[in-house]
Every structure is written in C-alpha cells, then in structure tokens.
C-alpha positions in Angstrom: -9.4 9.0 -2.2 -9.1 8.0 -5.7 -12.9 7.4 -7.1 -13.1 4.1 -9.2 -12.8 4.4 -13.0 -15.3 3.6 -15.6 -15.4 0.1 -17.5 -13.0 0.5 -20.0 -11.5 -1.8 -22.6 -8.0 -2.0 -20.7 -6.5 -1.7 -17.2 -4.1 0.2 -15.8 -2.0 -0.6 -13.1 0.3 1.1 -11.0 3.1 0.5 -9.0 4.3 2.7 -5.6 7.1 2.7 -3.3 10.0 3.7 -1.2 13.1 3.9 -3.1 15.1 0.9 -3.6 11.9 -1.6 -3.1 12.4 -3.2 -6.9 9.4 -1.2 -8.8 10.9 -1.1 -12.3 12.3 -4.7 -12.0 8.4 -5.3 -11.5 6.8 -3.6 -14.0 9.2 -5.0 -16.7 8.7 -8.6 -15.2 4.9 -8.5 -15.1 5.1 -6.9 -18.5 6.5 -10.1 -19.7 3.9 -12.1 -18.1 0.9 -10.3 -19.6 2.4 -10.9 -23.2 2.6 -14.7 -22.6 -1.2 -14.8 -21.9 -1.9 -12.5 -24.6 -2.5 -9.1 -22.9 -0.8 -6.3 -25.1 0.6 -3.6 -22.3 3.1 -0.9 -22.2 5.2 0.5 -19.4 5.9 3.8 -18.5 6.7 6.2 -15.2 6.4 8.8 -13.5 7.7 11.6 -13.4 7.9 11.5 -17.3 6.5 8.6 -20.0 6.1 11.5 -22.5 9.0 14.3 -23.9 7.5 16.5 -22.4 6.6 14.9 -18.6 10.5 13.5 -18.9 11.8 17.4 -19.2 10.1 18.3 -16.2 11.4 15.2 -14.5 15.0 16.1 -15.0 14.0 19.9 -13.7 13.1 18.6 -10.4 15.3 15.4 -9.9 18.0 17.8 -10.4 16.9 19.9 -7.1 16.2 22.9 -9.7 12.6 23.2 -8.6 13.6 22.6 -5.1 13.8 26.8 -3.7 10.5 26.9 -4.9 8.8 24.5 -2.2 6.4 21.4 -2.4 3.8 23.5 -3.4 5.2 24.4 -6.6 6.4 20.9 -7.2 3.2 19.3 -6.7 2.0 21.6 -9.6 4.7 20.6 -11.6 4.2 17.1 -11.3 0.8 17.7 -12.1 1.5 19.2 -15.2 3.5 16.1 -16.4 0.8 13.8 -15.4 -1.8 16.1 -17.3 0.5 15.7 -20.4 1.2 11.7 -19.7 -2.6 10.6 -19.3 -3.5 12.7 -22.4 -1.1 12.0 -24.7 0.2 8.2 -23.6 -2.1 6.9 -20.5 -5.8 7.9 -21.9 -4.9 6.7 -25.4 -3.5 3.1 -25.0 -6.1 2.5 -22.6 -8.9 3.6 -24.8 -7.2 1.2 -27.9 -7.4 -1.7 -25.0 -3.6 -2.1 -24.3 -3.3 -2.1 -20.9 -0.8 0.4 -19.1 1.8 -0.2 -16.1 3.1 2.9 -14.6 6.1 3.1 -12.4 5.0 5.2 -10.1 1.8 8.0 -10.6 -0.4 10.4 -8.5 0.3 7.8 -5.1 4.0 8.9 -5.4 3.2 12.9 -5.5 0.5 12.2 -2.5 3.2 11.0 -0.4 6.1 12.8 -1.1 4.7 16.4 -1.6 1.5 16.2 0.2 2.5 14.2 3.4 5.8 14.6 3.3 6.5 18.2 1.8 3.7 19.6 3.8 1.1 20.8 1.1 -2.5 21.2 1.7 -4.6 18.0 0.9 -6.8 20.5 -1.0 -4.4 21.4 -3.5 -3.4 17.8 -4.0 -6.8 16.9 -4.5 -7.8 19.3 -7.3 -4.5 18.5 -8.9 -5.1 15.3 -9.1 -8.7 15.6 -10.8 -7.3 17.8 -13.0 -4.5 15.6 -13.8 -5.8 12.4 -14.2 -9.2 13.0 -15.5 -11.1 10.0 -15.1 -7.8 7.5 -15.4 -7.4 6.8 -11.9 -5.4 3.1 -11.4 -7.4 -0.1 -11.5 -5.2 -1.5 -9.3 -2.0 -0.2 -7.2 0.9 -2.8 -6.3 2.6 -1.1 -3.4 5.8 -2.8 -2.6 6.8 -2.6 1.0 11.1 -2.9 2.5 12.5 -1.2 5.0 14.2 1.7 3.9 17.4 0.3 5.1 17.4 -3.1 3.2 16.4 -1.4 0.5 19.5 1.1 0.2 22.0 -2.1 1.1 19.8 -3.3 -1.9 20.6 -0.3 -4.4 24.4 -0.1 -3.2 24.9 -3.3 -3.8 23.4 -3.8 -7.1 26.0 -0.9 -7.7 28.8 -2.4 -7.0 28.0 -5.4 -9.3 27.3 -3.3 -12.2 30.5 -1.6 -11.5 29.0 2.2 -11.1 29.4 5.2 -8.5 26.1 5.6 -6.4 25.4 9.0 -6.6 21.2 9.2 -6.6 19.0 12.1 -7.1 17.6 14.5 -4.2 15.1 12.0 -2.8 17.5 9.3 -2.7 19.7 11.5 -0.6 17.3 11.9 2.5 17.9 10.6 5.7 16.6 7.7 6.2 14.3 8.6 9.2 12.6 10.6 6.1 12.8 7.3 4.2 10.8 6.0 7.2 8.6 8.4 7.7 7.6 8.0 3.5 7.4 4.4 3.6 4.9 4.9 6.3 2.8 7.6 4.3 2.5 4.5 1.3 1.6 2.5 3.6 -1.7 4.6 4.8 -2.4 5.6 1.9 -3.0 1.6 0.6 -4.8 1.5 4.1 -7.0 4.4 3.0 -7.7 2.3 -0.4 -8.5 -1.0 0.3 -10.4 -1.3 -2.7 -7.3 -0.2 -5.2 -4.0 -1.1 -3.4 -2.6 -4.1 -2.4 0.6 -3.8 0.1 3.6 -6.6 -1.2 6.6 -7.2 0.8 9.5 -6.8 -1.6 11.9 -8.4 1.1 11.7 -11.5 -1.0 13.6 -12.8 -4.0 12.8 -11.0 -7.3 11.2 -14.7 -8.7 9.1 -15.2 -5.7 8.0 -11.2 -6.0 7.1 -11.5 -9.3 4.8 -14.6 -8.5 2.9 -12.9 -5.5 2.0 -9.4 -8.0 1.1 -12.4 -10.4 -0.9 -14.0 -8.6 -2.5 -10.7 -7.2 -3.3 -8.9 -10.8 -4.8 -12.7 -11.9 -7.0 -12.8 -9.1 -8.3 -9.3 -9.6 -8.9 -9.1 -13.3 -11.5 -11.7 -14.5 -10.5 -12.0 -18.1 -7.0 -12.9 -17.0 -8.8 -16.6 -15.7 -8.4 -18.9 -18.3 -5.8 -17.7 -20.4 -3.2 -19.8 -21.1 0.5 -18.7 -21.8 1.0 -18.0 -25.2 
C-alpha cells in the first residue's frame, strides 16, 4: 500500500486499467477540463514520459525483455519510473503544474507482481525506490470487461482504417485479461483512500463527467473555480 504524499503545491493523478477501457481518451479529456478552470497540467505515461523511460518501453512492448521473466521486467520498469518521477513527475509537481499519468506503479503491481508472479517484496522496494515520495493523489481506475473492451479497440480500428496488430499484452487470452482486470480491481479495494473504480462501459461524454465530477469533489481548490 501506497503511503499518502506530502502537501505539495500540485497533484498528481493517475489513471489504471485493462486494455481497451479508454485511459488516454481520459487523461487528454480531463486535461482539457483542468485548463478551462485554470489548472496548468501535463500528461504523460507509463512506460515512458521521458527519452529515456520511452526506450525501455519499446524494449519490452517488443517482447525483447520477455525470456528474461517478470522479475527482470519489474526492474526494468522501475528504472523508467526512477528516471520519469525525477526528471518529468517530481519537477512539474514541485513548480505546481499538476501531472496526469497514463498508467504508473498500479500498472507494474498488477501485471508483474499479480500477474507475472513476482514476490510482493521486490515490488515493494521497487516502488519506494522508484517513486520516492510521488506516490498518486488520486487513481482513476476505469473498469470494462475485457471483452467489450477488445470489440472496443477493434472497432475503433476499423474506423480509422488500420490493421490491429497490438503489443505482447494485448495479445493475452482473454481469461488473462480477466484475471488482470480483477487484480485492478483489488488493488483499488486495497486503497480506498487513493482509488476510485469508474465503469468505462459508458459513453466517452458521460465518462468524462463522472472522473470530473470525482477529481472536483476530491480536490478543494477545484470548488469555486469557474471555467476560464
């Protein structure tokens, strides 16, 4: 469990999920709505948001890491994150623009520690290592069925006219699709205090309102402010 971060002059907010469920749709739409009330923010994600965190991404989305087990991924994904809270993360938050991640250490507790088998130990120290002292202020975890969601992403590429191929994850079966929609969903169980589970079965408009209305509700300086 995530320990609360300190006061600081901006928030961060995360977003996790099965594939499919509509997290970078999200992040760019409540982008939008922080700027008309005012809120400077950037986006970013995970694996990468940095040169350096985005070459590791394309090492592992590629399956090149993949011989070497969860284990080893796990550190590799830590030592993007290490290199996207110092260099991107840590400093936009300490200037007071707020961050939105798609995806961040959720993501790597799901897939490589529940799903890939590695010791919660090794995750754990990871993660402090990694994130040292950015943990989210708040975690939008988007909920679909994992089969909705891939009739989702096939047919959005059909109307954009491209071949679906997908990376390694994409390419599980879907029990395993299941099984990690599941391991989001205890881990926002788990966190009460930081996550808040949204279905995503809903239209992309009426989505965008719910996450809305959660992030206004849970940060007081948002109450009051008026769209620019």
């Amino acid at each position: 469990m995530l320990e609360a971060p300190p006061r600081r002059p901006a928030r961060f907010i995360t977003f996790e999920g099965g594939e499919g469920v509509g997290k970078s749709t999200q992040v760019r739409r409540l982008l939008g709505n922080l700027a008309k009330h005012g809120i400077d923010a950037v986006r970013t994600r995970e694996p990468g948001g940095t040169p350096k965190a985005e070459a590791i991404r394309s090492f592992i989305l590629q399956g090149r890491s993949e011989a070497w087990g969860a284990g080893a991924e796990a550190v590799l994904f830590a030592a993007a994150r290490l290199d996207h809270v110092s260099q991107l993360i840590g400093p936009n938050l300490d200037k007071g623009t707020w961050v939105l991640s798609d995806r961040f250490c959720d993501s790597t507790r799901a897939y490589q520690g529940l799903t890939g088998g590695v010791d919660d130990r090794l995750i754990d120290a990871l993660e402090n290592l990694a994130l040292d002292g950015h943990a989210p202020d708040l975690t939008i975890m988007l909920d679909m069925d994992p089969e909705t969601a891939f009739r989702r992403v096939e047919q959005r590429a059909v109307e954009d006219g491209l071949q679906l191929t997908g990376d390694r994850f994409e390419k599980e079966e879907l029990d395993w699709h299941r099984r990690l929609r599941q391991n989001f969903l205890d881990i926002a169980r788990n966190n009460p205090e930081r996550c808040v589970v949204i279905t995503a079965e809903q239209p992309e408009e009426a989505l965008e309102a719910a996450i809305w209305d959660v992030v206004a509700t849970r940060f007081p300086e948002l109450q009051g402010r008026a769209e620019a």
